[in-house]
N, C-alpha and C positions, 0 to 999 in steps of 0.2 A: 700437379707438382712440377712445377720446371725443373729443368736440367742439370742439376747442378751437382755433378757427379763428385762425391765428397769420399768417397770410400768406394773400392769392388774386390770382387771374391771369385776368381774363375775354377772350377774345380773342369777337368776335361777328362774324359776317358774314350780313345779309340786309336787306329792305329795309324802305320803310317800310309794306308792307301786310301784314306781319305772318307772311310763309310762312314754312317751317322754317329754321332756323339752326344755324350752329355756335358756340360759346361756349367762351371761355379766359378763365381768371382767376386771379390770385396775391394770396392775400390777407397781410397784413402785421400784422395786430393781433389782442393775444387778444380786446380786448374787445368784446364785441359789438356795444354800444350804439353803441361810437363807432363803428366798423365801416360799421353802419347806415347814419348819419348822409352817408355818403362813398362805398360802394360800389356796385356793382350785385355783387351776388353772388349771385343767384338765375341756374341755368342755362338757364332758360326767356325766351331774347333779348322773346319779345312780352309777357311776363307784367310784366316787369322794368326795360326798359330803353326810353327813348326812340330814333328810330330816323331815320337818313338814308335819304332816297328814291333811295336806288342800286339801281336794281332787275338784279339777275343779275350784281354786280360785282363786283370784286375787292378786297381788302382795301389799303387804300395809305394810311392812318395809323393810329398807333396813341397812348392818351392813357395816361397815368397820372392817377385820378380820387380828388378830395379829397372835402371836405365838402361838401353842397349847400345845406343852408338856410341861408337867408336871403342867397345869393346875387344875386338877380332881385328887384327889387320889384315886388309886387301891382298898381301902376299902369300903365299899359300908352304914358302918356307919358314916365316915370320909366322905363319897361325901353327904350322908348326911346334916350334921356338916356344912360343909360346903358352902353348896347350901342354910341350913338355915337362917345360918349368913346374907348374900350376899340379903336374901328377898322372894325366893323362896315359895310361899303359898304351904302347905301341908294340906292332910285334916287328918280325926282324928288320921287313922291312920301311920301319917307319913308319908304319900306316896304324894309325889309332882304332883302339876295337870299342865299343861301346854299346853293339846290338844295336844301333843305327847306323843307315848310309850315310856318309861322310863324303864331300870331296876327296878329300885325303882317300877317303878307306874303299871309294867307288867312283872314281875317275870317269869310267866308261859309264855314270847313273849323272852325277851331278857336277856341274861346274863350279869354280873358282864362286864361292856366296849365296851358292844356292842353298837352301834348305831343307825344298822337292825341289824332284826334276823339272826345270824349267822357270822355277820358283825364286828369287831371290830374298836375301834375310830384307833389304830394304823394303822390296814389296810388300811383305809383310807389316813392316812397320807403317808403308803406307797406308793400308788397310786401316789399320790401327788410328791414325790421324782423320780417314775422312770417318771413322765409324764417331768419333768423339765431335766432327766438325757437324754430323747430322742432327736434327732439328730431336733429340729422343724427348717424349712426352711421358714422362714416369707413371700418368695416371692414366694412360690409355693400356688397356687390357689387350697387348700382343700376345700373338702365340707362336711359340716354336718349342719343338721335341726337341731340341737339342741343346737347352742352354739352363744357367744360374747366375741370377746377379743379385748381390746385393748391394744396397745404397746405405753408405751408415755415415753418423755425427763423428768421423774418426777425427785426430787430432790433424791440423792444418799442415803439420810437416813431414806428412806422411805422404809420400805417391808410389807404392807398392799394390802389386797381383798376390795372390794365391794362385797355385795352379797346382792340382792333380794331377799326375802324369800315369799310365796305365803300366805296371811293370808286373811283377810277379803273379802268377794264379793263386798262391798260399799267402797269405797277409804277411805273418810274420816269419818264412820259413829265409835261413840268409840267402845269399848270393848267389854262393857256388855250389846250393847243391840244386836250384832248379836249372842252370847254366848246366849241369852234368846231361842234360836231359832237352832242354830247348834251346842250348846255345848261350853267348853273353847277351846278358841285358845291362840299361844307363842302369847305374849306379847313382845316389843322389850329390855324390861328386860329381860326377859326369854333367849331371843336368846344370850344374852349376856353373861348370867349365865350358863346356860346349856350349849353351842356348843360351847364356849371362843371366843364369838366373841370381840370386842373390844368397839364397837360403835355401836349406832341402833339410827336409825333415820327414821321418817314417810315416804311414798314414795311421799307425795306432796312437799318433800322436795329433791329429786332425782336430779330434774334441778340444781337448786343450790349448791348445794354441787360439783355437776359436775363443773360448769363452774366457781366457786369459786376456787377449786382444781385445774380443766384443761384449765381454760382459756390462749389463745394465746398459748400453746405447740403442738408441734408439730409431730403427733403421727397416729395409723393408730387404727381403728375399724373392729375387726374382730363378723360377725355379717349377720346369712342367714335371712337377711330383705325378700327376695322372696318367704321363705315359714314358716312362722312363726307357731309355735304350739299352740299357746295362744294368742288369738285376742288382749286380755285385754290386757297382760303382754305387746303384740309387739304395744298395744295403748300408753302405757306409756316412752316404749320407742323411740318410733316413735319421741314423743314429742322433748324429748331431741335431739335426732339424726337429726330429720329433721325441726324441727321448732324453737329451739334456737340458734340466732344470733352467740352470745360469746363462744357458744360448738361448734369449728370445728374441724376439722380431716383434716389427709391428704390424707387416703384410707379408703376403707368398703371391707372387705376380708373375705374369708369364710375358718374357721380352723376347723379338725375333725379327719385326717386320722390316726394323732398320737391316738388318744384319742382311735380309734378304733382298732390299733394295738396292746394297751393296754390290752384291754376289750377279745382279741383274747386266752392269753393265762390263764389261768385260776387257781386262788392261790386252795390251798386245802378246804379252807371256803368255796370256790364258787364252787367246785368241789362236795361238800358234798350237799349242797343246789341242783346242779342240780340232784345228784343221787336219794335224794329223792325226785324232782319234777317228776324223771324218774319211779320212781318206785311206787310212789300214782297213776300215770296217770297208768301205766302196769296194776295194779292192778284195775282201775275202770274199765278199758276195759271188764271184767272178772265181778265187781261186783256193776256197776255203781257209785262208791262215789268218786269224785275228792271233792268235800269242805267238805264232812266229813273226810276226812283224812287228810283236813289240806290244801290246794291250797284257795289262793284267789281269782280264778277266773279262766277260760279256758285261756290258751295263745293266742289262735285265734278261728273264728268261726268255729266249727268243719264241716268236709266233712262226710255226710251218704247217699252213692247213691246207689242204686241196678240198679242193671241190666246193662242194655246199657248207664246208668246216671253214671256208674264209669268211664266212656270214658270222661267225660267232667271232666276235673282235679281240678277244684277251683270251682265245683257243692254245691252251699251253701247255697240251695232253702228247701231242706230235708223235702221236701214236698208230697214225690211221695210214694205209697204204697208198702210194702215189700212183695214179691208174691214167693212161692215154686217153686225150679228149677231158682230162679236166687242168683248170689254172691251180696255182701251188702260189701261196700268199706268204710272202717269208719280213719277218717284222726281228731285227736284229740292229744289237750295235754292241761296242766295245767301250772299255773302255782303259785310258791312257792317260798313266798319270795323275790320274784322280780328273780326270773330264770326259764323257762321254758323247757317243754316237747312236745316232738312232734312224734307219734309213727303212724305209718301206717296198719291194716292189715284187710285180706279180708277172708270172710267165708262166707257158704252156707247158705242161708234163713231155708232154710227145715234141717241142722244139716247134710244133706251129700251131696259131693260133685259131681256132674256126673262126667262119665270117661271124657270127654271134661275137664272142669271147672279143675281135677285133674290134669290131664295132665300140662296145662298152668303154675298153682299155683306149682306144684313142680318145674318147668322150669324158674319160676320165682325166686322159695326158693333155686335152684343151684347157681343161679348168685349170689344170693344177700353173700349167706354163703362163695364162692368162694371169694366175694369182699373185703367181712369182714376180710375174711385172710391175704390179704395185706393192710389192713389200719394200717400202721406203721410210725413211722417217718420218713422224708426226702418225702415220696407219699405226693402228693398232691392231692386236692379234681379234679383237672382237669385229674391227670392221671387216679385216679379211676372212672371218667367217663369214659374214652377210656376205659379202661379195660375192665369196662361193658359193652358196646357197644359189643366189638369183642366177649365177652362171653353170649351175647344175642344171637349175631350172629351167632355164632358157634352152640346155642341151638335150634335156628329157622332154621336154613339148616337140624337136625336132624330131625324137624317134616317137612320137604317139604316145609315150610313156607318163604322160601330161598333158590335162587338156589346154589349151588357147586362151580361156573367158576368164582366166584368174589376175585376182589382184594381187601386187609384190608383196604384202601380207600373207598370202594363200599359196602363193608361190615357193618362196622360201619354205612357210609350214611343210608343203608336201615333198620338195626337197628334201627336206632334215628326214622324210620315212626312208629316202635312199641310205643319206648319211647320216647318221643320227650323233657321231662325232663333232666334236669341235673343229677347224681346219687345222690349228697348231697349238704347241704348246713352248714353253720359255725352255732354255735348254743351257746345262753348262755342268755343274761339278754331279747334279742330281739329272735323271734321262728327263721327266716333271721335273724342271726346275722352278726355285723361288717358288712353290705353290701358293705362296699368301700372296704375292704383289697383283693384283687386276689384269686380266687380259685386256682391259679396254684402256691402258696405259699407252700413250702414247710414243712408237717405237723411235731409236735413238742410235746411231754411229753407235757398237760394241757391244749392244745386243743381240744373241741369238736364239733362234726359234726355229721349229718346222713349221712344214705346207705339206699337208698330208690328207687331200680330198681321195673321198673313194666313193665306189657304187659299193650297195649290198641287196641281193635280191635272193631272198629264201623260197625254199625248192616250194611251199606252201602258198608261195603268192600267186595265186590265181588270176589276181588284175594285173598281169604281164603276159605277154604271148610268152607260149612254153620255152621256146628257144634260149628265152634270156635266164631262165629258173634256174637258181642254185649257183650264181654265180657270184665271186665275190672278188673287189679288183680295189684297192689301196697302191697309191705312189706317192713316196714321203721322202723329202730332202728335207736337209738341215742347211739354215741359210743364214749369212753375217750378215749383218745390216752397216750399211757402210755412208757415208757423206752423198754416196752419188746412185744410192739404190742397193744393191744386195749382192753378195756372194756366195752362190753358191757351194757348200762347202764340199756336197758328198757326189761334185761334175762326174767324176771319175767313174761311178756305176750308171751300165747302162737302161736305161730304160725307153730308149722307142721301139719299135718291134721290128724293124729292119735291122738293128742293132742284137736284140735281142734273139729272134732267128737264125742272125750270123752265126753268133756266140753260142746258142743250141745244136746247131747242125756240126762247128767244129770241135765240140764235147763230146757229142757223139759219135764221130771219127776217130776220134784219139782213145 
């Protein structure tokens, strides 16, 4: 089925710090342009879409969404003015309340167009342009947890969204009496006035409107019923999908890859966001503040094992005691803005490292800086795993650790028993970014990734001289790939052991 996006239906529910979502949407036009201009049709809610601060809640309006530009003027007394006019409650001083950050309402959060921090409403709408500009093939079986599309025979002069927006815990309970209790929330004026939607409507109102709209056409729902993010949100839509009569479809299809292809290459906004989710996270390694320096939260649960507990790679108990003479493996990031950090690195308990423990940690710091050298475009994350591999292997033949008479076949194989990780992974709004797009893609100016080689040698392994037993040593930067080679994003943590020693020895003076 070619592309010919005749109708969508975005349903979205999550909040405004960007965690995963669900998405419905019915689109109404062939044409794209104008399409653009008006919808969110990208399934990627954080890629796409501006967002209400309902964090964990339920869906309780829904908008049909027109055109956007040049709805808001650029002047921020004029959007003001404006937003006055239209009903928008302000409090004394001016500032409009809604239960989302606002320019206006959050000065010190977001600038003069933004929508997230750092985010502009244009950017958005760009998204929106190249998602409808990519090549979508309706009848290839994508997948993504996070989306709804449907494709319908809607009438020609229609180029309107649906959109869910997450608001109230209680379906039908009003305003102000869950406001008594968690604060203001948008109101389906609000969503109208502030995000230019068009229409707002209750969500006990969802079924009908549907099946008033799409009754008897003939059309296809795109929509991962099988693993839904929001019980609630997939409650109410359930409803519709599988328990009214006059709502039928003629497929349920799961769309995503585009979205993730998208999300792969990274504008300068999002580039700047991650450098500094890269560089707060560096920096707490050093002096513990990931939320005082501004991250809303860790990106994932951080790894801290010592000893023989760095051999287990997703160790996330960080329960066990840190004891003199063993390494401490700390696998952390933050995250900013809705873009995360994710940094690797390993140092002595006791502040120096035995000649063993040294040995490894620099054999490990070759690879990794060797690796880093050729992260350029056109490489791909698959070849700078083989790379690593044979320059593991190459490194563990120098310690006896591997015999001489292997072939780069055999080489690599017995490599991967050190590491038995991948070297990196794609990296941006998710710590696994884009997990559908191929590592063997070809890297590109505004993508980024880690290089994250490590040894692991379990206290069990008998074919290693004892010294080396139990030891386990990962170092992992996150790095921009740029026109002229790479950037390092997370410079700022140190990792050579001169460095590292320093910074031990003046921790433990203080």
């Amino acid at each position: 089925m070619a592309a010919e996006l005749r109708g969508t239906l975005s349903v979205i529910s999550k909040h405004y710090h960007f965690s995963k979502v669900v998405s419905l949407a019915c689109v109404c036009k062939r044409d794209k342009n104008t399409l653009a201009n008006g919808a969110w049709t990208t399934s990627s809610w954080r890629k796409s879409q501006s967002t209400f601060d309902c964090k964990n809640q339920r869906a309780e309006t829904f908008c049909t969404l027109g055109r956007l530009a040049g709805k808001v003027s650029d002047s921020s007394e004029e959007r003001l003015k404006c937003l006055s006019k239209k009903g928008l409650r302000f409090t004394g001083d001016k500032t409009k309340t809604i239960g989302q950050a606002t320019p206006e309402s959050h000065p010190h959060l977001l600038k003069i167009d933004e929508l997230t921090p750092g985010i502009t409403k244009k950017e958005y709408r760009d998204r929106r342009h190249k998602l409808l500009r990519s090549n979508i093939n309706f009848g290839n079986n994508f997948c993504e947890t996070h989306s709804l599309l449907a494709k319908t025979h809607f009438g020609e002069t229609h180029d309107k969204h649906l959109v869910i927006i997450p608001s109230n815990p209680v379906t039908y309970m009003t305003t102000d009496v869950p406001e008594l209790w968690d604060g203001k929330r948008p109101t389906t004026k609000d969503a109208i006035l502030f995000f230019g939607f068009d229409e707002s409507y209750s969500i006990k109102n969802l079924a009908t409107v549907l099946t008033d709209r799409f009754a008897g056409k003939d059309y296809c729902v795109w929509y991962d019923h099988l693993r839904p993010t929001n019980l609630l949100i997939h409650d109410e839509i359930s409803k519709v999908l599988f328990h009214t009569e006059k709502f039928t479809y003629k497929n349920l299809l799961i769309l995503g890859h585009n979205t993730q292809m998208l999300r792969l290459m990274k504008s300068e906004a999002e580039v700047k966001l991650l450098r500094e989710s890269a560089s707060l996270t560096a920096r707490a390694f050093v002096k513990y503040e990931c939320r005082m320096a501004g991250a809303e939260r860790l990106a994932y649960p951080p790894v801290v094992a010592s000893g023989t507990l760095a051999n287990t790679l997703h160790y996330i108990n960080n329960t066990q005691v840190l004891r003199d003479g063993e390494l401490v493996l700390m696998d952390a990031g933050s995250e900013f803005h809705g873009y995360s950090s994710d940094i690797t690195r390993t140092w002595p308990v006791s502040g120096k490292f035995t000649d063993p423990q040294r040995e490894l940690y620099e054999l490990v710091l070759r690879v990794q800086k060797k690796c880093l050298r050729i992260c350029q475009k056109d490489a791909s994350l698959d070849y700078l795993h083989h790379a690593m591999l044979l320059l593991l292997g190459e490194e563990l033949i120098q310690i006896d650790l591997l015999p001489r008479n292997l072939t780069e076949s055999e080489l690599k194989k017995r490599a991967a028993e050190f590491c038995p990780h991948h070297l990196g992974h794609y990296l941006g709004m998710d710590t696994h970014d884009t997990h559908m797009v191929s590592r063997g893609l070809g890297l590109h100016p505004g993508m980024v990734i880690t290089v994250e080689p490590g040894i692991y040698i379990s206290e069990q392994n008998d074919k290693v001289p004892e010294r080396y037993r139990g030891i386990g040593i990962r170092i992992e930067d996150d790095v921009l790939i740029t026109e002229n080679g790479a950037e390092i994003l997370t410079a700022e943590c140190p990792k050579e052991v001169e460095e590292i020693e320093r910074l031990m020895s003046l921790t433990r003076e203080t």
